[in-house]
BAKOLLUM-646005 format. One record per residue (C-alpha): z, x, y; residue number from 1. Coordinates in pm, 1 decimal. Example, Ala and Ser with C-alpha at 12.3 -4.5 7.8 and 13.67 -1.06 7.14 Angstrom:
% residues 2
w: 780.0, u: 1230.0, v: -450.0, k: 1
w: 714.0, u: 1367.0, v: -106.0, k: 2
END
This chain:
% residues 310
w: -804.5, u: 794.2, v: 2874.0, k: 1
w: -517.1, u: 726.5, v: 3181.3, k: 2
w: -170.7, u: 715.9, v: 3028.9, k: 3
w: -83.5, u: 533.8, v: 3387.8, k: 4
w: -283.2, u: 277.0, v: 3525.0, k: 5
w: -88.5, u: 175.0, v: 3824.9, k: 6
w: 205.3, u: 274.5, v: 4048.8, k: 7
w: 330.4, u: 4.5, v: 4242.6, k: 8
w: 643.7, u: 179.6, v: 4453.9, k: 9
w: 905.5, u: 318.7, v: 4200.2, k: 10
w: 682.6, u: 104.8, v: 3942.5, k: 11
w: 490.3, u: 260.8, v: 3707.0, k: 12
w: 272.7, u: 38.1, v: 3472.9, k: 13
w: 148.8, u: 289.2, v: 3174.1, k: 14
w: -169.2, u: 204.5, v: 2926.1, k: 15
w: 40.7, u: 198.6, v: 2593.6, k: 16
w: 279.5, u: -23.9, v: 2727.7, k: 17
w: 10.1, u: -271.2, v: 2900.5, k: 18
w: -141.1, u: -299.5, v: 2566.2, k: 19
w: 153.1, u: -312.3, v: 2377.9, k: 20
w: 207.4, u: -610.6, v: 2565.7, k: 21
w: -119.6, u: -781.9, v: 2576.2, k: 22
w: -119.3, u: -738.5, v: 2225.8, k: 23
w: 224.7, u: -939.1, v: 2127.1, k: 24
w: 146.7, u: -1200.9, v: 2403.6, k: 25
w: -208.6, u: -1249.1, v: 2193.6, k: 26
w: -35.3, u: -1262.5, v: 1892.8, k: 27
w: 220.2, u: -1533.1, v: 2025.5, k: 28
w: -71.2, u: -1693.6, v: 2176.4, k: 29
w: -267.1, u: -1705.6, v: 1816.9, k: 30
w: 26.5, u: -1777.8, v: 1597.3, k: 31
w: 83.0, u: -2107.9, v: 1814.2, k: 32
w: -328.4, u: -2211.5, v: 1871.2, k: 33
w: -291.0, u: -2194.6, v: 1463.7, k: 34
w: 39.4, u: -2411.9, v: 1430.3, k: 35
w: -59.9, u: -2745.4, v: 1540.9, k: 36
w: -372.3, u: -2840.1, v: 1301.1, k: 37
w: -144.5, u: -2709.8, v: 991.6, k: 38
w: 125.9, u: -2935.7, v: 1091.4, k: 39
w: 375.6, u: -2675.2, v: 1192.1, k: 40
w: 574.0, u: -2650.3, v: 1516.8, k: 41
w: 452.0, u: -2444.1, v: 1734.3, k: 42
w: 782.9, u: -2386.8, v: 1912.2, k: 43
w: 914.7, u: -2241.6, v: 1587.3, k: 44
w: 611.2, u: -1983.2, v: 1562.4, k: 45
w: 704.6, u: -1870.3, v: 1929.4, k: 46
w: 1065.6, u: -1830.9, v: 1872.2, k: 47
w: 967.3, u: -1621.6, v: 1506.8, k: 48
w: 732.4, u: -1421.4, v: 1711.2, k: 49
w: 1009.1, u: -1371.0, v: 1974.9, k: 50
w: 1244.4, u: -1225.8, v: 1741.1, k: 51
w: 920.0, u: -1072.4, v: 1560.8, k: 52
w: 874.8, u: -888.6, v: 1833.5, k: 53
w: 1247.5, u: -776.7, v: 1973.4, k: 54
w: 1309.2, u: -667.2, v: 1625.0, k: 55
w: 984.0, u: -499.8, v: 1601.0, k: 56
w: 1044.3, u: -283.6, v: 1876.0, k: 57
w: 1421.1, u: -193.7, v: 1753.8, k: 58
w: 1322.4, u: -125.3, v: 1364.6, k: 59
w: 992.7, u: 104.8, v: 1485.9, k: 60
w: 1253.3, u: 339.2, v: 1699.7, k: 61
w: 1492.5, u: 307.8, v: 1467.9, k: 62
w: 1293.7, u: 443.5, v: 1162.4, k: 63
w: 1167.4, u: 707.4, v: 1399.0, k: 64
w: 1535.6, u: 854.2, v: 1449.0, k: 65
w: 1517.0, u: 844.6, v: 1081.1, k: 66
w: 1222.6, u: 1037.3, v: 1020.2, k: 67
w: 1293.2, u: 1269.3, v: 1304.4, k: 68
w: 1646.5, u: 1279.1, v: 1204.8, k: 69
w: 1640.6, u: 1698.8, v: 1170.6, k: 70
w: 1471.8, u: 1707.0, v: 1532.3, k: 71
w: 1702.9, u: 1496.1, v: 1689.8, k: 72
w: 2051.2, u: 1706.9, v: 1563.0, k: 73
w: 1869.9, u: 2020.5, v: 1714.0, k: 74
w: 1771.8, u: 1841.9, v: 2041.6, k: 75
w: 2017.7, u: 1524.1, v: 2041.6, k: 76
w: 1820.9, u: 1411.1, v: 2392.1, k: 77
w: 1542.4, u: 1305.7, v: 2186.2, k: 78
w: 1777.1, u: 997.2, v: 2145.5, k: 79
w: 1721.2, u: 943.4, v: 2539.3, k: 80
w: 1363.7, u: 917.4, v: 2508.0, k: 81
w: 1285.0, u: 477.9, v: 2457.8, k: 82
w: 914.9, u: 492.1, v: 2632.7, k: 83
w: 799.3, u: 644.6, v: 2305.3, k: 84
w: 919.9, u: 774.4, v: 1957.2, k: 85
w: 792.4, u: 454.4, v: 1681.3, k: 86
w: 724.2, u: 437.8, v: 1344.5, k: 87
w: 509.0, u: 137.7, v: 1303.8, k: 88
w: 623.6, u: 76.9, v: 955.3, k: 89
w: 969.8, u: 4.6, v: 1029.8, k: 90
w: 846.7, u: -215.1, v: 1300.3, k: 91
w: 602.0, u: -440.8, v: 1080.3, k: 92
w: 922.4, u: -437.5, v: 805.7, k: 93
w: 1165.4, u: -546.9, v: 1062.2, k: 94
w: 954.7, u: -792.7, v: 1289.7, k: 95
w: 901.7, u: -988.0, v: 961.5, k: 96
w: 1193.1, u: -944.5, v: 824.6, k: 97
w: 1416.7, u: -1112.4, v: 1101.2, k: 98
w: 1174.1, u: -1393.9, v: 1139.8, k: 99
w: 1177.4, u: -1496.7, v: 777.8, k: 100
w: 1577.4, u: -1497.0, v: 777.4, k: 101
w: 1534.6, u: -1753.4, v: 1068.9, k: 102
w: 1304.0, u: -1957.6, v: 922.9, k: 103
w: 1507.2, u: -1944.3, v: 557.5, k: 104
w: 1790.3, u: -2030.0, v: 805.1, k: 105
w: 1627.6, u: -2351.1, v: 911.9, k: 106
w: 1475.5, u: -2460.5, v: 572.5, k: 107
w: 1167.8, u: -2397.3, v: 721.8, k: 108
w: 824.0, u: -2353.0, v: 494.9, k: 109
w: 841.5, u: -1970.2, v: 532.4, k: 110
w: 517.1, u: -1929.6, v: 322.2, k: 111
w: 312.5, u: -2137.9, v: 523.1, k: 112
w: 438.7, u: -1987.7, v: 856.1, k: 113
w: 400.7, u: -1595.7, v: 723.9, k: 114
w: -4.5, u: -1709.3, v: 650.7, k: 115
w: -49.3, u: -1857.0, v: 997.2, k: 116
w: 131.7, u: -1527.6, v: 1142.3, k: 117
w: -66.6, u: -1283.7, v: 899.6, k: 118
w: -363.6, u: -1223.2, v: 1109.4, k: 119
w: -165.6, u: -1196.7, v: 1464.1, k: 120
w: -2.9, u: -900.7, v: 1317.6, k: 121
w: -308.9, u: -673.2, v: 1288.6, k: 122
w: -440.7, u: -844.1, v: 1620.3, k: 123
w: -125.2, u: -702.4, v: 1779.4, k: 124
w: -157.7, u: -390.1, v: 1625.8, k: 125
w: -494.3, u: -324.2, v: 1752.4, k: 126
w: -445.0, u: -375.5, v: 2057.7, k: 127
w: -137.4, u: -104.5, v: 2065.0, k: 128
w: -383.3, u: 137.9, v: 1877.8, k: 129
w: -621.2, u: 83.2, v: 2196.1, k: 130
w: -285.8, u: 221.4, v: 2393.7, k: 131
w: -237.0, u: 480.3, v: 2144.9, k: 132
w: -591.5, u: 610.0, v: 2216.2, k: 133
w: -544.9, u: 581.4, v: 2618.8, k: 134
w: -181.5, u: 797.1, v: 2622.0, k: 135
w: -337.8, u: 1026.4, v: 2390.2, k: 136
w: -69.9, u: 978.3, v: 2129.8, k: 137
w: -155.0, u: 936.7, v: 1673.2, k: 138
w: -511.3, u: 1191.4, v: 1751.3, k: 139
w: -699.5, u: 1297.9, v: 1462.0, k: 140
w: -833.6, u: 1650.6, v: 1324.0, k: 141
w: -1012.1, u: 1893.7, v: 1490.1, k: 142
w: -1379.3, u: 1809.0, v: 1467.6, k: 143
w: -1727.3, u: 1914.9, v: 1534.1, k: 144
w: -1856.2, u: 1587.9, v: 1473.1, k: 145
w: -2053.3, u: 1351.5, v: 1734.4, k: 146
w: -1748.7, u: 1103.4, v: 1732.6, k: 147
w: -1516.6, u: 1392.5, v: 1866.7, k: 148
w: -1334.1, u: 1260.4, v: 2155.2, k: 149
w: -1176.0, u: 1536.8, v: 2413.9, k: 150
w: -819.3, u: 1436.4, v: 2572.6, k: 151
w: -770.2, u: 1543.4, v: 2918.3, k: 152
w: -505.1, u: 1760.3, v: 3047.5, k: 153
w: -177.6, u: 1516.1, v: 3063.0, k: 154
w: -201.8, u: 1306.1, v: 2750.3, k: 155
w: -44.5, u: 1378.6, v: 2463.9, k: 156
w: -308.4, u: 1476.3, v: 2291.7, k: 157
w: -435.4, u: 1881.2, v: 2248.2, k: 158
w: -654.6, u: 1911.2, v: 2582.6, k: 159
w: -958.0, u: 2036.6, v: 2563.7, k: 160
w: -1034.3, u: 2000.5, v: 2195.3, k: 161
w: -1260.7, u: 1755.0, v: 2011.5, k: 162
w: -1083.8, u: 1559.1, v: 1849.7, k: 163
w: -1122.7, u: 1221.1, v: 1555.6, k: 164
w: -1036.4, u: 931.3, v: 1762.4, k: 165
w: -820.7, u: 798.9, v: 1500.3, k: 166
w: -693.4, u: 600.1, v: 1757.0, k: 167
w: -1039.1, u: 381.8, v: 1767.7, k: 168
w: -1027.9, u: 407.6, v: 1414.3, k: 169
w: -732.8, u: 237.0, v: 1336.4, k: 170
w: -814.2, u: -48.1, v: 1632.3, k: 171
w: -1095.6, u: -104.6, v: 1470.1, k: 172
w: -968.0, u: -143.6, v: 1157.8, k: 173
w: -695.9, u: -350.7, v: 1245.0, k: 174
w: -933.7, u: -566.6, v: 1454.5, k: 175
w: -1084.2, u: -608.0, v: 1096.3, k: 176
w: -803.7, u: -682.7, v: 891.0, k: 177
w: -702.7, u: -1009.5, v: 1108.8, k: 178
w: -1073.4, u: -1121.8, v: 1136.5, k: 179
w: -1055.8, u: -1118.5, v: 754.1, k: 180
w: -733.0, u: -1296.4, v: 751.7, k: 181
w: -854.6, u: -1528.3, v: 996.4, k: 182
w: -1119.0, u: -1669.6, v: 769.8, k: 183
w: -901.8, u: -1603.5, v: 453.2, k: 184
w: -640.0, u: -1879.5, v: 587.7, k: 185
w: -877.0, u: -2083.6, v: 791.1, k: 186
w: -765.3, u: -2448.3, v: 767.3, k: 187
w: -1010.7, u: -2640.0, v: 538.6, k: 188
w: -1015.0, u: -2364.7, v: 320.5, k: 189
w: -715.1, u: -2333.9, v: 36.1, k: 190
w: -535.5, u: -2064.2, v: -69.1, k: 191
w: -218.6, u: -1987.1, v: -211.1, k: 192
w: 62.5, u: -2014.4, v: -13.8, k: 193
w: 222.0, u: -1661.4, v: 119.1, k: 194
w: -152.1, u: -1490.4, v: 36.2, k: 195
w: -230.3, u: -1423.0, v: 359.6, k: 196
w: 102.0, u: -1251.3, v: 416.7, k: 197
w: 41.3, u: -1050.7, v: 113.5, k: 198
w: -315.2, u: -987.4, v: 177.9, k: 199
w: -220.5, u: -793.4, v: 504.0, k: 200
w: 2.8, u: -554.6, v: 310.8, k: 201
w: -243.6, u: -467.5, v: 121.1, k: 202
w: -538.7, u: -447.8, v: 347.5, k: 203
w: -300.8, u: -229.7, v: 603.3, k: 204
w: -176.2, u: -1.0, v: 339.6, k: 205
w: -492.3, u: 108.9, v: 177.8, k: 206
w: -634.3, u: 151.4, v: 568.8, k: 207
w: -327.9, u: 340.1, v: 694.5, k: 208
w: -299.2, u: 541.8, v: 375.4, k: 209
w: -687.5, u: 675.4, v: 442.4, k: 210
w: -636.6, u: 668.3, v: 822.7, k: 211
w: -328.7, u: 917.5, v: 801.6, k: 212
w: -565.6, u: 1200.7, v: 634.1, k: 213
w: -755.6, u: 1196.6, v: 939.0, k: 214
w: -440.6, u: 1227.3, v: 1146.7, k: 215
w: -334.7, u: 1589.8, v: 1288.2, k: 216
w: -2.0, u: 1404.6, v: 1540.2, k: 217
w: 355.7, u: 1550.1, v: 1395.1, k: 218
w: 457.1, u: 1269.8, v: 1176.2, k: 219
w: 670.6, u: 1395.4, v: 934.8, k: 220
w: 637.1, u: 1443.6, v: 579.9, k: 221
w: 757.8, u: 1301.8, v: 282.5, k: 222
w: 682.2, u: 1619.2, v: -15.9, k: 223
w: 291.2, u: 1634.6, v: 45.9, k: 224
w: 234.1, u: 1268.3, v: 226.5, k: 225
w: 310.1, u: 1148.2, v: 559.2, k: 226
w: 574.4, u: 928.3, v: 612.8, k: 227
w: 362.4, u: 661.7, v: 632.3, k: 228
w: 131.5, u: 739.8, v: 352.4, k: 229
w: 451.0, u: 735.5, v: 144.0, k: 230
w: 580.3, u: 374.5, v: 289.6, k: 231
w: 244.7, u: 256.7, v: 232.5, k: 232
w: 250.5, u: 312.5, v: -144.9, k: 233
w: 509.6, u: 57.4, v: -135.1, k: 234
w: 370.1, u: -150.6, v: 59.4, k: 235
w: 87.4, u: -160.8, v: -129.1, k: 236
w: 238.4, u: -250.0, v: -458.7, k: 237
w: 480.7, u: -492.4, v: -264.9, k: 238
w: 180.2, u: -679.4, v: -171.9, k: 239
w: 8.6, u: -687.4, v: -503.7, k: 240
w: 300.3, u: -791.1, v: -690.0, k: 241
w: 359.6, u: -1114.0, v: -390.0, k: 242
w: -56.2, u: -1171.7, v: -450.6, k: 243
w: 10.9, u: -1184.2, v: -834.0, k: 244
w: 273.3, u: -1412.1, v: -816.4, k: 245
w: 191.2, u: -1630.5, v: -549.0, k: 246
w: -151.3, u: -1674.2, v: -726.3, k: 247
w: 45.5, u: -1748.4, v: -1070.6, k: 248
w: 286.3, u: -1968.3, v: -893.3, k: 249
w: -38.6, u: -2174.7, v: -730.9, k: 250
w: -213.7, u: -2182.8, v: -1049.8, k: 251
w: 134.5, u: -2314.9, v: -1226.4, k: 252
w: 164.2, u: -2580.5, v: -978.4, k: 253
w: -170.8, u: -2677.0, v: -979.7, k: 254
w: -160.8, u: -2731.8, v: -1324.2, k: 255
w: 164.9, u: -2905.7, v: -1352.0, k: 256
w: 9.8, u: -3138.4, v: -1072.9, k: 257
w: -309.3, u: -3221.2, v: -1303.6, k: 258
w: -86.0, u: -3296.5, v: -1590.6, k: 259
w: 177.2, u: -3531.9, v: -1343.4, k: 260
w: -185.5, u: -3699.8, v: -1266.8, k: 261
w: -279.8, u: -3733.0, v: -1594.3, k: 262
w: 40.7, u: -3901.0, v: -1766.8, k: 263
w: 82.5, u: -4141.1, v: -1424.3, k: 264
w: -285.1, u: -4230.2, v: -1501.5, k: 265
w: -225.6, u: -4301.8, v: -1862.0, k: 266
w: 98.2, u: -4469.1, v: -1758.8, k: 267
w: -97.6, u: -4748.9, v: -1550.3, k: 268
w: -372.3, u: -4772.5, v: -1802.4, k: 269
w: -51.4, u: -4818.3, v: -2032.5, k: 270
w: 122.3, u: -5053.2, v: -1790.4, k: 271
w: -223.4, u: -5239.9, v: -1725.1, k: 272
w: -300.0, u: -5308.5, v: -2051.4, k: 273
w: 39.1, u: -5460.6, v: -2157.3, k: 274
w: 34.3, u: -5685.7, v: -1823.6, k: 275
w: -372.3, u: -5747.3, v: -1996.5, k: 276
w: -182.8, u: -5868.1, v: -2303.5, k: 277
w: 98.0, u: -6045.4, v: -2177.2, k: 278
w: -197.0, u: -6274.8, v: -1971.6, k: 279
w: -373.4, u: -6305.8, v: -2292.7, k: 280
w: -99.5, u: -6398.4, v: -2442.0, k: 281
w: 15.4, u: -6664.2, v: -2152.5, k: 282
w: -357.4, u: -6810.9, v: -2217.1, k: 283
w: -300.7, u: -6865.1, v: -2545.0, k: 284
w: 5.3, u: -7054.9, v: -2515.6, k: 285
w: -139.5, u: -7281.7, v: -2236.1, k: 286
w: -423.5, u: -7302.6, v: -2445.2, k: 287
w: -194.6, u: -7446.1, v: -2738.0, k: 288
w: -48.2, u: -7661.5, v: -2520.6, k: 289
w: -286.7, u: -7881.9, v: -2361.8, k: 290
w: -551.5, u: -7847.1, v: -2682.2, k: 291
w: -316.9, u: -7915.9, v: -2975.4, k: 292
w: -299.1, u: -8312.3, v: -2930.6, k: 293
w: -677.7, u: -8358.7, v: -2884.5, k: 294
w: -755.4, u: -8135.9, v: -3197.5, k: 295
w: -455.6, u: -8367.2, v: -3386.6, k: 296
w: -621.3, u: -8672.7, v: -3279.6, k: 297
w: -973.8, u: -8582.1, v: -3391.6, k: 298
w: -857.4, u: -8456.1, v: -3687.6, k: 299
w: -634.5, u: -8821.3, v: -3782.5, k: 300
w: -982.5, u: -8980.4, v: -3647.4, k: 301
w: -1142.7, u: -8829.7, v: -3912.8, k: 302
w: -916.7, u: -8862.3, v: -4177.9, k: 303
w: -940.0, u: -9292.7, v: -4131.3, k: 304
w: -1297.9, u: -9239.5, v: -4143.3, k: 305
w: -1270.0, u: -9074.4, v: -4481.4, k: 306
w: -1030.8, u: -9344.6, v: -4624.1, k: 307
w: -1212.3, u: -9622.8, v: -4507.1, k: 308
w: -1554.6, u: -9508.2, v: -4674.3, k: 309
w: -1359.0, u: -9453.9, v: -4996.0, k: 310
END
């Protein structure tokens, strides 16, 4: 637990902010590995994940100004402080949100590009969890348990005191969430499109929902939940209502497909057999007309035969 890891001259390179980093620069990295064998530009990915992340960073204060809003009009230099202060909600809602405008924007397939960018999101996030645990900063309960974790003097964690390392928790979790993602949207396996997308909601909600119990950091509250217990309820149902309908949409499509097959098939069996018939029917004219005289003639042959015997 080190809050800084290096101080180059007036430079001072901190944990959370290393991982922060390494976390979005995986992400990026992922999103674009993933682009290329689905047939999507890669480019596009980086530029989403660009914005992604700019807006990211902006919503996640933002939403923390909101939350802290009563702090903040007793002790207006809270508005100073930009090395920390984020609500990771309003950062997931935002760094979507912006990149989904852009893509709308450009007629891009915004389904297709929210799947490949589902599990870089919880990558990301784990990483920044890993930087929560080294500052110190979203500790758990007081416990007595063996995975009790005691910050040192300096973080911003209680010092001293065992504490859940819901820090590790939540990494692990969200290390979890994009493997499961990862093999969810994996290329030669389909899916609805958008699934993955909404598959994270849910997944993240449900974790952060439990996650938060566990939590002893002032969060703020929202009647008897945490703020982010509360935005995950919505989240939650937000994703099960996309997973409904993107599922209904699929199966809709799927089955409008199979019937468009169907009726072209029985259109060319339709078409084949009249272009059968018309052949037939070309036969049997060129059939008349070669074989018509030869049948006459045997037939007057036959005839003089008759009338000659009589």
């Amino acid at each position: 637990m080190l809050m800084e890891l290096l101080h180059i001259g007036p430079i001072t390179i901190y944990s959370y902010g290393l991982m922060m980093a390494l976390g979005m620069i995986a992400a990026v990295w992922l999103g674009m590995r993933r682009c290329t064998p689905r047939g999507l530009d890669k480019d596009e990915i980086f530029n989403m994940g660009f914005m992604g992340i700019v807006a990211g960073v902006i919503g996640a204060k933002l939403t923390y100004y909101i939350v802290e809003l009563p702090a903040i009009i007793v002790d207006p230099s809270m508005l100073l402080d930009l090395t920390s202060g984020f609500v990771v909600y309003g950062g997931i809602i935002a760094g979507v949100l912006i990149p989904v405008i852009y893509a709308k924007a450009k007629n891009l397939p915004i389904m297709k590009y929210l799947d490949v960018a589902a599990p870089c999101i919880p990558l990301a996030q784990g990483f920044g969890r890993i930087g929560c645990y080294l500052a110190g900063c979203c500790y758990g309960c007081a416990t007595d348990s063996w995975i009790g974790v005691v910050f040192p003097e300096g973080s911003l964690a209680p010092a001293g005191v065992s504490l859940i390392p819901t820090q590790l928790i939540s990494a692990i979790g969200d290390f979890a969430i994009a493997g499961i993602l990862l093999l969810y949207t994996r290329k030669d396996k389909e899916h609805p499109d958008g699934t993955g997308m909404a598959w994270y909601m849910v997944l993240y909600a449900i974790g952060r929902f439990v996650i938060e119990i566990f939590r002893n950091d002032p969060r703020g509250n929202v009647w008897f939940l945490s703020t982010s217990q509360f935005i995950s309820i919505f989240i939650f149902v937000a994703g099960v209502i996309w997973l409904v309908e993107a599922i209904s949409k699929h199966k809709a499509d799927a089955q409008a497909a199979l019937e468009a097959k169907v009726e072209a098939e029985l259109a060319a069996e339709e078409e084949a057999r009249k272009e059968k018939a018309n052949e037939l029917k070309k036969v049997g004219v060129a059939f008349e007309i070669h074989e018509s005289p030869a049948i006459v003639e045997e037939g007057t042959e036959e005839s003089a035969e008759e009338d000659a015997r009589e």
